[in-house]
C-alpha positions as CSV (number, residue, x, y, z in Angstrom):
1,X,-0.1,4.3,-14.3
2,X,-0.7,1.2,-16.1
3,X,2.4,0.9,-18.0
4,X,4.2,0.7,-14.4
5,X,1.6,-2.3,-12.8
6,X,3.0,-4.0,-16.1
7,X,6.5,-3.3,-15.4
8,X,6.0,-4.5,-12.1
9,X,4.8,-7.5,-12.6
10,X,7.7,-8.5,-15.2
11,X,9.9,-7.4,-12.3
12,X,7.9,-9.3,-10.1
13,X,7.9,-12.7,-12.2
14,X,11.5,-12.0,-13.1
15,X,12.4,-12.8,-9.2
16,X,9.6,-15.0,-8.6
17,X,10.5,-18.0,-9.9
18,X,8.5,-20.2,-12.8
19,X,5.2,-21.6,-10.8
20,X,4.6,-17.7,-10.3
21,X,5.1,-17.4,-13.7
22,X,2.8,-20.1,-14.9
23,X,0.0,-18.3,-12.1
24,X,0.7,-14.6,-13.7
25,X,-0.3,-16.7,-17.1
26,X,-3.1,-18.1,-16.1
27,X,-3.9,-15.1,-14.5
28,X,-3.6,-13.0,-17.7
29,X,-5.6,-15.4,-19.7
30,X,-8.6,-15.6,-17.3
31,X,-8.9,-11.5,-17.3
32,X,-8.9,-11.6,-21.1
33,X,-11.6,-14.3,-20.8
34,X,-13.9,-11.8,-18.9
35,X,-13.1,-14.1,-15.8
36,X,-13.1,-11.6,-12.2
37,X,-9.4,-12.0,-11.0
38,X,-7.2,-9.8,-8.4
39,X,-3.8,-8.7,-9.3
40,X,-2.7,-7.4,-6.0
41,X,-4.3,-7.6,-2.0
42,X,-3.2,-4.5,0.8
43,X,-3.7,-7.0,3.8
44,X,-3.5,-4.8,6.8
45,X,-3.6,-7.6,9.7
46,X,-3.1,-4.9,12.7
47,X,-3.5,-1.1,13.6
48,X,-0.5,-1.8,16.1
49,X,2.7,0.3,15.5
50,X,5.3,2.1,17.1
51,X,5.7,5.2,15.3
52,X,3.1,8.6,15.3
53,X,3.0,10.1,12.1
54,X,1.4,13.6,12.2
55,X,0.3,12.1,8.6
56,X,-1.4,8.9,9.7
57,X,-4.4,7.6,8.2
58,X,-5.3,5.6,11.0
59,X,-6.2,7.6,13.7
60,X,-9.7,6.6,14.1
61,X,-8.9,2.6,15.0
62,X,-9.7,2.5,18.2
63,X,-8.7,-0.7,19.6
64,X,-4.7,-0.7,18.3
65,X,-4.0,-3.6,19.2
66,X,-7.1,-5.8,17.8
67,X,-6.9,-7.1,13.9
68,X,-7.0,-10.5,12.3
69,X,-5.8,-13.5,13.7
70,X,-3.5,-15.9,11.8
71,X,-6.0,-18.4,10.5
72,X,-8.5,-15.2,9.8
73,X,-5.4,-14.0,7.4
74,X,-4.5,-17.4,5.8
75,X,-8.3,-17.3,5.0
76,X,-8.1,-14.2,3.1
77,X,-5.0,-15.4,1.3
78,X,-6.5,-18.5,0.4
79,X,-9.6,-16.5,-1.1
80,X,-7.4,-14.2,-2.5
81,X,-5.2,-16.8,-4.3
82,X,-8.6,-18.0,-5.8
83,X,-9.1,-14.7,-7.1
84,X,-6.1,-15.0,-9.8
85,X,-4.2,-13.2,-6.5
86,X,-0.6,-12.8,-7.3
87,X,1.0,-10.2,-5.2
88,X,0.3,-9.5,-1.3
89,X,1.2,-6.2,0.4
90,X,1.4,-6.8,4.2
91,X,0.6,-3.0,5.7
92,X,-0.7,-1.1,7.8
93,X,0.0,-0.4,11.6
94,X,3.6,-1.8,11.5
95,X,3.4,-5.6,10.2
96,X,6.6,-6.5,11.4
97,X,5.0,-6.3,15.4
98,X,3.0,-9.4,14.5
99,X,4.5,-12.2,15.9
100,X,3.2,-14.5,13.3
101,X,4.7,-12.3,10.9
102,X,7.3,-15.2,9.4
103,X,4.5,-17.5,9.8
104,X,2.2,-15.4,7.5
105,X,5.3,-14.6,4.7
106,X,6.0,-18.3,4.9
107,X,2.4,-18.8,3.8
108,X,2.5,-16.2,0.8
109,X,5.2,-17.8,-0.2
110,X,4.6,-21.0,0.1
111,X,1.8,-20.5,-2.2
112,X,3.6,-19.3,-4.9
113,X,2.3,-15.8,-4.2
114,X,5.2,-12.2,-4.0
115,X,5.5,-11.6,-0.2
116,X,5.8,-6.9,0.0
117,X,6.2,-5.7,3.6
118,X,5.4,-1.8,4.1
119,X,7.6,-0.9,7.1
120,X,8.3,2.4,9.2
121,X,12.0,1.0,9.5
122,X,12.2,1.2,13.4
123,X,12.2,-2.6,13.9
124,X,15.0,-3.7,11.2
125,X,18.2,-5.1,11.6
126,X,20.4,-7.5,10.6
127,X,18.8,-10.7,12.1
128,X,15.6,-9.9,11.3
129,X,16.0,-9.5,7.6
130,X,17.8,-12.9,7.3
131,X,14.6,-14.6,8.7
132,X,12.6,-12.2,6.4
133,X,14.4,-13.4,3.4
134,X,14.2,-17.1,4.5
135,X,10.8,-17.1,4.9
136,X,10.5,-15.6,1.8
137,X,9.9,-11.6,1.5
138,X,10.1,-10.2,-1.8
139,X,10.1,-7.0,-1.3
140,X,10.7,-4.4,1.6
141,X,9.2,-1.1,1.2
142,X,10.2,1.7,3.6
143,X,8.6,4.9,4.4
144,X,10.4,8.1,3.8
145,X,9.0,12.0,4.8
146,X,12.1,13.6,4.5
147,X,15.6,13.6,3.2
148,X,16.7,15.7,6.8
149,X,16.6,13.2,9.5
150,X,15.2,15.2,12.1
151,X,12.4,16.5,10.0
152,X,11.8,12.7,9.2
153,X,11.7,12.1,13.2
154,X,9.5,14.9,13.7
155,X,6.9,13.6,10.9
156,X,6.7,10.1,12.3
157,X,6.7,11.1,16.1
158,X,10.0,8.4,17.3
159,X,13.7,9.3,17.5
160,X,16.3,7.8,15.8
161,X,13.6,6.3,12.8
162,X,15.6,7.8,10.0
163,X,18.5,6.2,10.7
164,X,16.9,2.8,11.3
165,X,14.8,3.2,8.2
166,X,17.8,4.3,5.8
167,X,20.2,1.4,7.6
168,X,17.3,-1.4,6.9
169,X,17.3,-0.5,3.0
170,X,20.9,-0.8,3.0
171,X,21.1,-4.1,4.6
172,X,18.0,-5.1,2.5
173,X,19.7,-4.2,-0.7
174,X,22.7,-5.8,0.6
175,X,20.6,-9.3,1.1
176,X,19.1,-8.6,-2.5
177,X,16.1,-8.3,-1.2
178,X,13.8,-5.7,-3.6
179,X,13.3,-2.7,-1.9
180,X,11.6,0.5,-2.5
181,X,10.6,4.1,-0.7
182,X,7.3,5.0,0.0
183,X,6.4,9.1,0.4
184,X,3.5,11.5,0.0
185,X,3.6,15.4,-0.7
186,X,1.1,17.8,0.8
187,X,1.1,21.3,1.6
188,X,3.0,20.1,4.7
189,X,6.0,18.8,3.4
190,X,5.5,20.3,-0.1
191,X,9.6,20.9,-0.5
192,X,10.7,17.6,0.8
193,X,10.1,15.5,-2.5
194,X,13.4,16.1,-4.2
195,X,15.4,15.2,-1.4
196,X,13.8,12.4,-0.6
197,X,14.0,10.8,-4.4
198,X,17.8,12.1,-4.3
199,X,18.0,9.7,-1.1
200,X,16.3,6.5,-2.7
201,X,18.8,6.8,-5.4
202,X,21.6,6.9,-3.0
203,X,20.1,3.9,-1.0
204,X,19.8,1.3,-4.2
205,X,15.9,1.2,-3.9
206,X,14.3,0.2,-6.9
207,X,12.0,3.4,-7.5
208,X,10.4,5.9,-4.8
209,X,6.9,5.9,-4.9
210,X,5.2,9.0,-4.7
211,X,1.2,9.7,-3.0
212,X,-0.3,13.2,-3.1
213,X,-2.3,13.4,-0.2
214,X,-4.7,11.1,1.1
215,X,-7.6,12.9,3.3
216,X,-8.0,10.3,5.5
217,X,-7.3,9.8,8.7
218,X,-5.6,13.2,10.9
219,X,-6.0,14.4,7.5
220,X,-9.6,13.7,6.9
221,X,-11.2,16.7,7.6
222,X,-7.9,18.9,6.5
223,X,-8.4,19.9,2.8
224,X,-6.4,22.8,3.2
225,X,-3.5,20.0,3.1
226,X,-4.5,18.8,-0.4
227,X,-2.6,20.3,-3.6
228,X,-4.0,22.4,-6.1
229,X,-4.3,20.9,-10.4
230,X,-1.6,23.3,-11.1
231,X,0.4,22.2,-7.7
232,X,-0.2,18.3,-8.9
233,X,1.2,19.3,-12.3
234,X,4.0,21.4,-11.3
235,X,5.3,18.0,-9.7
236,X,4.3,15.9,-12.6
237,X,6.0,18.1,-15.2
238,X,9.1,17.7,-12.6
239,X,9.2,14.4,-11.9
240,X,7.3,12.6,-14.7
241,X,9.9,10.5,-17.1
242,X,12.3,10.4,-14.6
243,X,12.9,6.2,-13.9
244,X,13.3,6.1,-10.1
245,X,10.3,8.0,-9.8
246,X,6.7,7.2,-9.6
247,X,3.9,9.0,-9.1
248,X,1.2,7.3,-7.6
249,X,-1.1,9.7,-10.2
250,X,1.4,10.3,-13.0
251,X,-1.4,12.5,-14.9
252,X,-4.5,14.0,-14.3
253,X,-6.8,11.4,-15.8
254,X,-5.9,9.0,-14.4
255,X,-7.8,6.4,-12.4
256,X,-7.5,4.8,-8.9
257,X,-6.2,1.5,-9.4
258,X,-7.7,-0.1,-6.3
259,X,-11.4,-0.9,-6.0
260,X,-10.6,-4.0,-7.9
261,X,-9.2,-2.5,-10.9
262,X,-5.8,-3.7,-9.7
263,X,-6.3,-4.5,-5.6
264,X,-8.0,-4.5,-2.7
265,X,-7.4,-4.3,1.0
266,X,-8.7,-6.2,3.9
267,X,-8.6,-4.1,7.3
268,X,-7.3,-5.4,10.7
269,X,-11.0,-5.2,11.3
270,X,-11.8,-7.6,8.6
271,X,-13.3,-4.9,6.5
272,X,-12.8,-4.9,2.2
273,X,-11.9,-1.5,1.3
274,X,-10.6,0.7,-1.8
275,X,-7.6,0.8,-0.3
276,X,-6.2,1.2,3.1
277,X,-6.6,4.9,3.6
278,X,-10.2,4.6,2.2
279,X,-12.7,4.1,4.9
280,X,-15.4,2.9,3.5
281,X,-16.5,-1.0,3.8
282,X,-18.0,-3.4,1.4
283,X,-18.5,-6.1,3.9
284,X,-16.0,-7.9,6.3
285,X,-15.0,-11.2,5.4
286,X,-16.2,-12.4,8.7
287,X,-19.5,-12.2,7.8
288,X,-18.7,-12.0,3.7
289,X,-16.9,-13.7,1.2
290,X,-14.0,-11.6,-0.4
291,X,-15.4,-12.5,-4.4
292,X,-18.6,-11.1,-3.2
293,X,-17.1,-7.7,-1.1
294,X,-15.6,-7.5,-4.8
295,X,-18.5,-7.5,-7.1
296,X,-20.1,-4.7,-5.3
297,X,-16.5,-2.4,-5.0
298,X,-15.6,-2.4,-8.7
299,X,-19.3,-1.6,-8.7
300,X,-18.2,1.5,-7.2
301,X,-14.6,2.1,-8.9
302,X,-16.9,2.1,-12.3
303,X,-19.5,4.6,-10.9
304,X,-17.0,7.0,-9.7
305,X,-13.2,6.3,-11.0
306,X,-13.9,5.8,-15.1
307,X,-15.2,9.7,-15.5
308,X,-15.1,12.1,-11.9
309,X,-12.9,11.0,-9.6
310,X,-9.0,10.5,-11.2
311,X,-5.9,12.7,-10.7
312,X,-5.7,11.7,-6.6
313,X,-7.1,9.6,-4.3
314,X,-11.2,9.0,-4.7
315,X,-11.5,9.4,-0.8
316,X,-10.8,12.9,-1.2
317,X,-14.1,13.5,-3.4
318,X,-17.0,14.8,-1.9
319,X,-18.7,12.7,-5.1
320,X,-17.8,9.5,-3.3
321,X,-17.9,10.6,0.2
322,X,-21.6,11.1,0.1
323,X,-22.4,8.9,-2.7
324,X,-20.5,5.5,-2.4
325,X,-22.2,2.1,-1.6
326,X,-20.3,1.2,1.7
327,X,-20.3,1.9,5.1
328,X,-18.5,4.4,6.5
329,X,-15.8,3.1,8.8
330,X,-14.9,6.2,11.4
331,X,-18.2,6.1,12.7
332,X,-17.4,2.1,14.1
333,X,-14.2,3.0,15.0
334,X,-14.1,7.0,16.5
335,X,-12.1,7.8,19.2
């Protein structure tokens, strides 16, 4: 798991240009030195979308169209930057909705930070990546569920998505903008994985990336949707070594590499979680500063992630569930 963060960030300063490169430095040196510095933020600015996945893990937000407002999110990225903060992801909801969207890439940018966007696709065209690239996006990073368009439709609750998502990544590509697929496996769509790696290898994407399944959101109180050991390491032993693959938990010991160990996320709500599917709050950088929501989550990841909870996702532990220092989010935010 590791070994890929390192190959990403080669990738990333590769295409970054040299007062990234100097950052990543400094960056490297400080976290020798003991110093606390963030690698990567999941900034999730709105529950809005236009898609409904069957899979979603935001179906407890209650107010869709509330989240951080622009100066609330350059606030955030400034503290982040701070932080050693290299790479932002822009998630959640569907980002590209926001119309400060440019505004907030611009910003990532402009301070020398790797602009991602995680997109459903449905808004993509032509015009809209060549104002993406200028105000400089990185990366695009589309979500797949299946290789069969319909079943894709079906998964993610809008007609026609498949198309739109498969067209952006070819116009993306075609911009040479980095792009990249984004899929899970559950007991759900358990046969769907091949297809949809075959499929990012026909679109150009850089690598597919693969989750097991997150109980969060409609899947929260759905176990039965979780795979087996053996069912995790049937996939491993299939798709393990192979370069345009990679699995989110490429072996069983490994460890979540949010919590701080690699990144954070900040909710629309302004909440510092694990990770976007995790709902459990540290603080809200209304009220908190993000260094000191930090402290108190790797806290957490080193209770929990070094020795019980690797191999998937920590919010599908009971251990953390019941046990964790934060606040559980659905209770703010049922429906």
């Amino acid at each position: 798991m590791l070994s890929f963060y390192v190959r990403k960030v080669a990738s990333v300063i590769k295409t970054a240009g040299p007062i990234f490169a100097l950052r990543a430095a400094k960056y490297k040196v400080l976290s020798r030195l003991g110093v606390a510095q963030l690698m990567s933020l999941f900034l999730c600015p709105s529950h809005r979308c236009n898609a409904n996945c069957i899979h979603c893990y935001e179906k407890f937000a209650a107010n869709k169209g509330a989240g951080l407002s622009t100066a609330e999110v350059k606030d955030v990225l400034d503290q982040f930057k701070r932080l050693g903060g290299l790479v932002v992801h822009l998630c959640s909801g569907e980002f590209l909705l926001r119309e400060d969207r440019m505004e907030i890439i611009r910003y990532i940018s402009d301070n020398h930070m790797y602009a991602s966007v995680t997109s459903n696709g449905l808004l993509l065209d032509d015009a809209l990546l060549d104002e993406l690239k200028d105000a400089g996006l990185r990366e695009l990073v589309v979500s797949i569920d299946s290789s069969d368009g319909s079943r894709h439709d079906e998964f993610r609750g809008v007609k026609g998505c498949f198309e739109k998502a498969t067209n952006g990544l070819r116009l993306a590509r075609a911009k040479r903008i980095n792009t990249a697929v984004w899929t899970y496996v559950s007991k759900t769509n358990f046969d769907a994985l091949e297809g949809v790696v075959n499929l990012g290898k026909e679109l150009g994407v850089e690598y597919t990336w693969v989750f097991f399944p997150l109980l969060s959101g409609h899947m929260f109180d759905k176990p039965e949707e979780n795979l087996t050991f053996e069912e995790r390491e049937a996939f491993r032993r299939q798709f393990n070594g192979r370069p345009e693959v990679r699995l989110e938990f490429a072996k069983e010991s490994d460890i979540c590499v949010g919590g701080g160990w690699n990144h954070v996320c900040v909710m629309p709500s302004g909440d510092v979680t694990f990770c976007p599917p995790v709902p459990y709050s540290y603080g809200n950088i209304r009220s908190r500063s993000l260094r000191a929501c930090l402290k108190d989550i790797v806290r957490d990841h080193k209770r929990f992630c070094r020795s019980k909870c690797t191999g998937q996702c920590i919010v599908n532990f009971p251990e953390y569930r019941e046990n964790c220092n934060a606040t559980f989010m659905y209770d703010q935010q049922s429906t």
